[in-house]
LUMMAR-546509 format. One record per residue (C-alpha): residue number from 1; residue in one letter; x, y, z. Coordinates in nm, 3 decimals, always signed. Each point is the difference from the previous one (the first is absolute). Example, Ala and Ser with C-alpha at 12.3 -4.5 7.8 and 13.67 -1.06 7.14 Angstrom:
2
n, res, u, v, w
1, A, +1.230, -0.450, +0.780
2, S, +0.137, +0.344, -0.066
//
This chain:
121
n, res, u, v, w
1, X, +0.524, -0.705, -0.996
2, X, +0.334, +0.048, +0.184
3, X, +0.279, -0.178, -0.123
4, X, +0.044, -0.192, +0.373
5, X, -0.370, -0.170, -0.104
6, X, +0.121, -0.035, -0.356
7, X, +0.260, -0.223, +0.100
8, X, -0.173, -0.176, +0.268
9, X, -0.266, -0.077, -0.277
10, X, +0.256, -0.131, -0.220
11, X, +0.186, -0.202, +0.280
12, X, -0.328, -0.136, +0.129
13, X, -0.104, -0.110, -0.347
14, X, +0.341, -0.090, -0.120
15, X, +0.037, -0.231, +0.325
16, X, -0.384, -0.155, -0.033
17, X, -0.036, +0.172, +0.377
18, X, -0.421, +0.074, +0.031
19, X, -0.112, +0.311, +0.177
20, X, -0.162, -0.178, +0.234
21, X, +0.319, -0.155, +0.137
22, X, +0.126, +0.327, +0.030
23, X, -0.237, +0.105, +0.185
24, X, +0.033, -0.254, +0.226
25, X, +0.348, +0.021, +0.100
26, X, -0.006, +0.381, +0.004
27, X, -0.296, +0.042, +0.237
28, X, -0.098, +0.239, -0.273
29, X, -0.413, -0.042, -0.038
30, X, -0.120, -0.181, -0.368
31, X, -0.168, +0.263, -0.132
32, X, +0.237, +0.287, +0.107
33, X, +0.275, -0.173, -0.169
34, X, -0.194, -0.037, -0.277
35, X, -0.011, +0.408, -0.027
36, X, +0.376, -0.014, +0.021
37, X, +0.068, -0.234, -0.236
38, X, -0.218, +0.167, -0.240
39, X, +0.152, +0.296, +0.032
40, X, -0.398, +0.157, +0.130
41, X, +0.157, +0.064, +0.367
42, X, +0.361, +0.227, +0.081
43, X, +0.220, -0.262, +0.170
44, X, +0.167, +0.142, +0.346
45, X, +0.325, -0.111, +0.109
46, X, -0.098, -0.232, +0.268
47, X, -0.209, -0.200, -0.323
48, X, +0.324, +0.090, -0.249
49, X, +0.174, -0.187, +0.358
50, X, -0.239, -0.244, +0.089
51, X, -0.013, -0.212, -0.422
52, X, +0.365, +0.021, -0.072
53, X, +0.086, -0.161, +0.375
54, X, -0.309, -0.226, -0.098
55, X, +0.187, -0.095, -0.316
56, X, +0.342, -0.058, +0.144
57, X, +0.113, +0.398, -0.209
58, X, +0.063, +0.334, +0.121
59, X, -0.198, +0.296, -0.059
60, X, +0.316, +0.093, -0.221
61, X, -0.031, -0.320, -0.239
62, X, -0.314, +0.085, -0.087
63, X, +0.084, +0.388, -0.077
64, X, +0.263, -0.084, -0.249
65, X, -0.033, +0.069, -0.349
66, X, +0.028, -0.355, -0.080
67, X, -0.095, -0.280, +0.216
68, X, +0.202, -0.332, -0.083
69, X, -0.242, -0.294, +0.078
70, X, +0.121, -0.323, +0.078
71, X, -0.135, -0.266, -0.273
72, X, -0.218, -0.289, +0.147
73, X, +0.131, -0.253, -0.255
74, X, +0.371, +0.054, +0.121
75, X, -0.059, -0.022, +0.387
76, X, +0.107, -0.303, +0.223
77, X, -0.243, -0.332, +0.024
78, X, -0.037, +0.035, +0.384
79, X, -0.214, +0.312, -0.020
80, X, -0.364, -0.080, +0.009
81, X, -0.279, +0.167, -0.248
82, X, +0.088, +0.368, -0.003
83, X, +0.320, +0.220, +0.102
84, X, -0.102, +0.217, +0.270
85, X, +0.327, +0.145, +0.110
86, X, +0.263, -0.204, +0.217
87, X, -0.152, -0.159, +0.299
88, X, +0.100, +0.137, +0.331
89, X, +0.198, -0.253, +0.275
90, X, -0.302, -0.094, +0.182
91, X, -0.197, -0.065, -0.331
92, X, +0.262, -0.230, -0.100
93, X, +0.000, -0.149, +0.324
94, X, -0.376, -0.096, +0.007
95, X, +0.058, -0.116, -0.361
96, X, +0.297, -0.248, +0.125
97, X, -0.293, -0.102, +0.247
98, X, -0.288, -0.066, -0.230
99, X, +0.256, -0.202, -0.238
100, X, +0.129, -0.224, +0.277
101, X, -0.345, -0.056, +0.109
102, X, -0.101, -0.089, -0.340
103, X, +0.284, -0.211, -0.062
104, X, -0.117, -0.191, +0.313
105, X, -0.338, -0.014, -0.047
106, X, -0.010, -0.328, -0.153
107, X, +0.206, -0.139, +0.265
108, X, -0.258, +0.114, +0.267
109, X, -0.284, -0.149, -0.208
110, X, +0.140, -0.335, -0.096
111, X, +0.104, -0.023, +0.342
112, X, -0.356, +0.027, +0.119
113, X, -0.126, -0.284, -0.214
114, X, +0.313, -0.224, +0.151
115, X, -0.159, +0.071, +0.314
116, X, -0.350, -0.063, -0.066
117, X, +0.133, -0.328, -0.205
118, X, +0.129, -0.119, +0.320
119, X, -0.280, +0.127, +0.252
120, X, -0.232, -0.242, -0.264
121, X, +0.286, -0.312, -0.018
//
């Protein structure tokens, strides 16, 4: 196993990130990451390319001889279930979005029984 998988492995485990979210966000099929990951398939450079940019890294971070991995326990309240890498402008954007509309939500809905209060009065 190369040491670029190595430290993936220990980033992905260290960070509670599953393989199959991996997967997902590097376009990278299931079972062809699972090869990589267990060290059964030679990584290229466009895979080495494709999981660090899929985990916020550089190809570099994950070829040093020591990978420092942020702690879980010690990162801020406002990020949600796993660390991933820093979000990118427009995923923060759509986040903003889905907040306000959540914060709003029951606005919309307790201003639908108003309505239907009235439409019966």
């Amino acid at each position: 196993m190369t040491k670029f998988i190595s430290n993936v492995n220990k980033y992905l485990s260290e960070m509670k990130i599953k393989q199959s979210y991996l997967s997902m966000i590097t376009g990278i099929d299931k079972n062809k990451m699972s090869r990589l990951l267990t060290g059964s398939q030679e990584e290229s450079g466009t895979d080495m390319e494709k999981i660090a940019s899929g985990l916020g890294k550089s190809v570099e971070f994950f070829l040093a001889d020591a990978i420092v991995v942020p702690q879980i326990g010690n990162m801020a309240t406002n990020k949600i279930t796993f660390y991933a890498g820093e979000p990118s402008q427009k995923q923060e954007q759509i986040a903003k979005q889905l907040m306000e509309l959540m914060e709003n939500i029951d606005e919309v809905i307790s201003a639908k029984s108003r309505f239907e209060n009235i439409a019966r009065g």
